[in-house]
C-alpha positions as CSV (number, residue, x, y, z in Angstrom):
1,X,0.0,0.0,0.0
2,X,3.0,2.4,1.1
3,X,4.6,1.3,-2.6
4,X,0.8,2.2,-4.3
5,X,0.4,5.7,-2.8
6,X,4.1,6.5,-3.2
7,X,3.7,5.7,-6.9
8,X,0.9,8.1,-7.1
9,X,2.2,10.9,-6.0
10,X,4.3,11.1,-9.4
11,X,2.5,14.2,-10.9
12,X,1.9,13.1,-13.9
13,X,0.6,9.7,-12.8
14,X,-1.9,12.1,-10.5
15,X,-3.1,14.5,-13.5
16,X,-3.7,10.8,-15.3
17,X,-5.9,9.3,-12.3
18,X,-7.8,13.0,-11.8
19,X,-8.6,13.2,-15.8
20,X,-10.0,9.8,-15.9
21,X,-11.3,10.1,-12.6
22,X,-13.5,12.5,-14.0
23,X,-14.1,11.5,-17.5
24,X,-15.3,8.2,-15.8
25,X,-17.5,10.1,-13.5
26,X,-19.2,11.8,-16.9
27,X,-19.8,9.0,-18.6
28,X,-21.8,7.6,-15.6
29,X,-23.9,10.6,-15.2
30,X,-24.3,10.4,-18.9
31,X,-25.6,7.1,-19.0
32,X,-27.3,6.7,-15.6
33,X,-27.1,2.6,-14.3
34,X,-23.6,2.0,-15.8
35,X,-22.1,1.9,-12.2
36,X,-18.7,0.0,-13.3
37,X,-17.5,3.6,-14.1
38,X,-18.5,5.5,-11.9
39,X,-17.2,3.2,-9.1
40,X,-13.9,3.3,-10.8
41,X,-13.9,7.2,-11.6
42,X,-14.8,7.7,-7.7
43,X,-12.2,5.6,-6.7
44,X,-9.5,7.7,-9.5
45,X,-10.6,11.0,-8.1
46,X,-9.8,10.1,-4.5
47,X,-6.7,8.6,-5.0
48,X,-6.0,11.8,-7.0
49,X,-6.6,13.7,-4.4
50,X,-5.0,12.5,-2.3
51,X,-1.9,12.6,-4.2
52,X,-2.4,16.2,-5.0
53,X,-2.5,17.1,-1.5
54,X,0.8,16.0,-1.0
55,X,1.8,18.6,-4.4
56,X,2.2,22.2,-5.0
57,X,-1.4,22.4,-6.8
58,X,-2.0,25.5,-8.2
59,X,-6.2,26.0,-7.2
60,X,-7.2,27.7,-10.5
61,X,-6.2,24.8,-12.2
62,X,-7.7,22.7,-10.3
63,X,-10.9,24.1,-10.8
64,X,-10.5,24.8,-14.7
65,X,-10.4,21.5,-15.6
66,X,-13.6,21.0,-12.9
67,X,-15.3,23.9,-14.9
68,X,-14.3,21.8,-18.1
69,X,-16.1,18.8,-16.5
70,X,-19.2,21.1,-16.0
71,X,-19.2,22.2,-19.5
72,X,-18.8,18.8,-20.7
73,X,-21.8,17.6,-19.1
74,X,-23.8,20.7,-19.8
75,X,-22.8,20.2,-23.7
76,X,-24.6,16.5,-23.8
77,X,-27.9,17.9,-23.1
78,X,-27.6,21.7,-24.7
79,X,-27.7,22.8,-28.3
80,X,-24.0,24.8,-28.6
81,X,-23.0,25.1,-31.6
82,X,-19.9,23.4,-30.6
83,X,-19.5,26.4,-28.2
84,X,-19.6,25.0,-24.9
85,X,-17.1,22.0,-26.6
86,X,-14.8,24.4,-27.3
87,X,-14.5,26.4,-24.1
88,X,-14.4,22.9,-22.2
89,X,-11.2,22.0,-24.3
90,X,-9.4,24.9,-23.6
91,X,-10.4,25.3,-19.9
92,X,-9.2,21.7,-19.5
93,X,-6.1,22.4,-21.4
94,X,-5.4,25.4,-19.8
95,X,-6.2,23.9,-16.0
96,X,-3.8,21.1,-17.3
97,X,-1.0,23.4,-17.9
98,X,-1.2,25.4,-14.7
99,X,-2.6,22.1,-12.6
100,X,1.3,21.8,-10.8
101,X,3.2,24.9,-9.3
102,X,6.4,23.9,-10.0
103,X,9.0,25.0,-7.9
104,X,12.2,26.6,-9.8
105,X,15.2,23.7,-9.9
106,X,12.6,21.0,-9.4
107,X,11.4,20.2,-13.1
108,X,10.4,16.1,-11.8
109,X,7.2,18.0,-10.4
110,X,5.9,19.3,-13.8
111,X,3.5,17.1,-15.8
112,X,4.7,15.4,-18.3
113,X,3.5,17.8,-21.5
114,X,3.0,14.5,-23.7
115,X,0.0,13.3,-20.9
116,X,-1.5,16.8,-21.1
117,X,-1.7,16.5,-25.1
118,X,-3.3,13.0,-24.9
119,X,-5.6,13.4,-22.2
120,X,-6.9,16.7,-24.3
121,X,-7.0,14.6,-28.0
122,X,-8.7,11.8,-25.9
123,X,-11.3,14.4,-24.3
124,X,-11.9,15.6,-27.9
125,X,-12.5,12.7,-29.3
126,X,-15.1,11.0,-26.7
127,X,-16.9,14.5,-26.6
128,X,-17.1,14.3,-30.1
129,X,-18.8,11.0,-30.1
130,X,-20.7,11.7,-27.6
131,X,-22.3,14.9,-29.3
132,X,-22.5,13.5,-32.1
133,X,-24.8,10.1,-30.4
134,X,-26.9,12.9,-29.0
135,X,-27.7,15.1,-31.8
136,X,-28.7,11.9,-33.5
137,X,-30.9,10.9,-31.3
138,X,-32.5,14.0,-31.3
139,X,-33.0,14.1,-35.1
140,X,-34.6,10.6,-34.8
141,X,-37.6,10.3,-35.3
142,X,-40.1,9.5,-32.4
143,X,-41.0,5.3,-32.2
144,X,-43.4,5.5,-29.4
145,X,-46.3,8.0,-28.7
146,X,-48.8,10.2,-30.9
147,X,-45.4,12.0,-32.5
148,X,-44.1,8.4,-33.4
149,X,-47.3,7.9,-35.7
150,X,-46.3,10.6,-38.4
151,X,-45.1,8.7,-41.4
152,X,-47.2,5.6,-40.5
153,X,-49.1,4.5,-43.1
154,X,-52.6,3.0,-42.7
155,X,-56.2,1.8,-44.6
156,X,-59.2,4.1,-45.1
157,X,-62.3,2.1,-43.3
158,X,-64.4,4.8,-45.3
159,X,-64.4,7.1,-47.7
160,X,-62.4,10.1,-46.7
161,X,-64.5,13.3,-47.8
162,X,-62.3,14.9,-46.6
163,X,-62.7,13.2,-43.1
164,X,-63.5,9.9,-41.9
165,X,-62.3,6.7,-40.4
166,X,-58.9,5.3,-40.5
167,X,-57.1,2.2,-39.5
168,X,-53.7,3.0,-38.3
169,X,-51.2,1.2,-35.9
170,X,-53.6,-1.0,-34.7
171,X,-56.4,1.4,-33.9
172,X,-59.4,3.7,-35.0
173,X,-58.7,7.0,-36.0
174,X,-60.9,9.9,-37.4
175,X,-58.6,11.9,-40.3
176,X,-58.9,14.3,-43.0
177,X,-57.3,14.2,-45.8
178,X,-55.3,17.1,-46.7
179,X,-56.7,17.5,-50.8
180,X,-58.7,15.3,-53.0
181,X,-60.8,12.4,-51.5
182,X,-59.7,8.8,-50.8
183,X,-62.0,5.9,-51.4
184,X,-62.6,2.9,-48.8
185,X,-59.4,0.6,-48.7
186,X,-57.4,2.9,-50.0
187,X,-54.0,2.8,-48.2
188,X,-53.1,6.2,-46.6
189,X,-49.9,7.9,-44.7
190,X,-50.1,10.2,-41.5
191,X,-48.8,13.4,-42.2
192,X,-49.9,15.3,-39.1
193,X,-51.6,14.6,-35.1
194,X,-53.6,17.2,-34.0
195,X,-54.5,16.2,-30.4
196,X,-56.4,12.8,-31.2
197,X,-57.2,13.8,-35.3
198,X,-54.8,12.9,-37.7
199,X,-53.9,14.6,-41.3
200,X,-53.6,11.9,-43.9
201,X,-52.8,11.4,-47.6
202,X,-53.1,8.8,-49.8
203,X,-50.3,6.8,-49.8
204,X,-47.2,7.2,-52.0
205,X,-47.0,3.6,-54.7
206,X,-44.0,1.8,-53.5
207,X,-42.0,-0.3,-56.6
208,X,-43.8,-3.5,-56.8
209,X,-47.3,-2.2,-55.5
210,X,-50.1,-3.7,-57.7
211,X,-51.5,-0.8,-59.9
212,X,-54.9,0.0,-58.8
213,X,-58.3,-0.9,-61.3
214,X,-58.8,1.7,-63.9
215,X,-62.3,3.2,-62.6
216,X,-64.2,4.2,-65.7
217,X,-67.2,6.4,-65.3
218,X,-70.5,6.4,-67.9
């Protein structure tokens, strides 16, 4: 144990645990019920601490690159711009840099400047992904609830003139349809909910549909 915590106190090797400490930490609160991180991130962040105490940390660092955490999390759940990604990246970098006072004729307290320029690229990168997963997500469209039915496509139980009865998802529905009329059993796609009404319109032909009877009139 005396060998573990002497090892630790290696500044470098404490700006490693305190960085993945946290990035751990995010990625729990970012997907809530993962546990395995954030047990492990905890566990980083002490030991981090504890070796800190024990170094000439320089407070404004330390709480840049918690700032950067802040803005990190913030920037999963907020529409930036890639603002908030930006000023997380440099308030980490720049937290990174200042994290150790370093007395003069002691360089073996500085950081090593290779582990600051990794841990950064490697923030970058997962934020990145992350962001990305998210914005996706939000342009996805809805699977479940009255939003999830636009795009649906369903049968006309009667003629539509312009409204009447529907069969969509499994249910009843009264619709209009937005121009024209649809006959009975005509198959027709949801355009719009409007509380419990829907806007419909007859269905686009899909390659392979049978082509319907020619109607001819007298």
């Amino acid at each position: 144990l005396e060998s573990l915590l002497h090892a630790i106190t290696d500044p470098t090797i404490a700006y490693l645990l305190l960085s993945l400490g946290m990035l751990a930490l995010v990625y729990e609160l970012a997907n809530p019920g993962a546990i395995f991180p954030g047990v492990v991130g905890g566990l980083a962040i002490l030991l981090a601490l504890y070796a800190l105490g024990t170094l000439p940390v320089n407070l404004a660092g330390l709480l840049l690159i918690a700032f950067a955490m802040i803005l990190f999390l913030v920037d999963l759940v907020a529409t930036s711009h890639g603002i908030l990604t930006v000023g997380a990246l440099v308030a980490f970098l720049l937290g990174s840099a200042i994290l150790i006072n370093t007395p003069e004729g002691a360089p073996f307290l500085a950081i090593a400047p290779g582990a600051i320029v990794a841990m950064t690229l490697l923030f970058a990168l997962l934020l990145g992904v992350a962001v990305s997963s998210v914005w996706r997500a939000h342009r996805r469209r809805p699977a479940v609830g009255l939003p999830g039915l636009i795009g649906r496509r369903g049968v006309a139980r009667e003629p539509l003139n312009p409204t009447g009865l529907v069969f969509v998802d499994g249910e009843l529905w009264t619709a209009t349809v937005a121009s024209g009329v649809v006959p009975k059993g005509e198959e027709i796609e949801v355009i719009g909910v409007e509380g419990l009404h829907l806007r419909v319109k007859p269905a686009p032909r899909k390659l392979g549909d049978p082509a319907l009877p020619v109607r001819r009139t007298a």
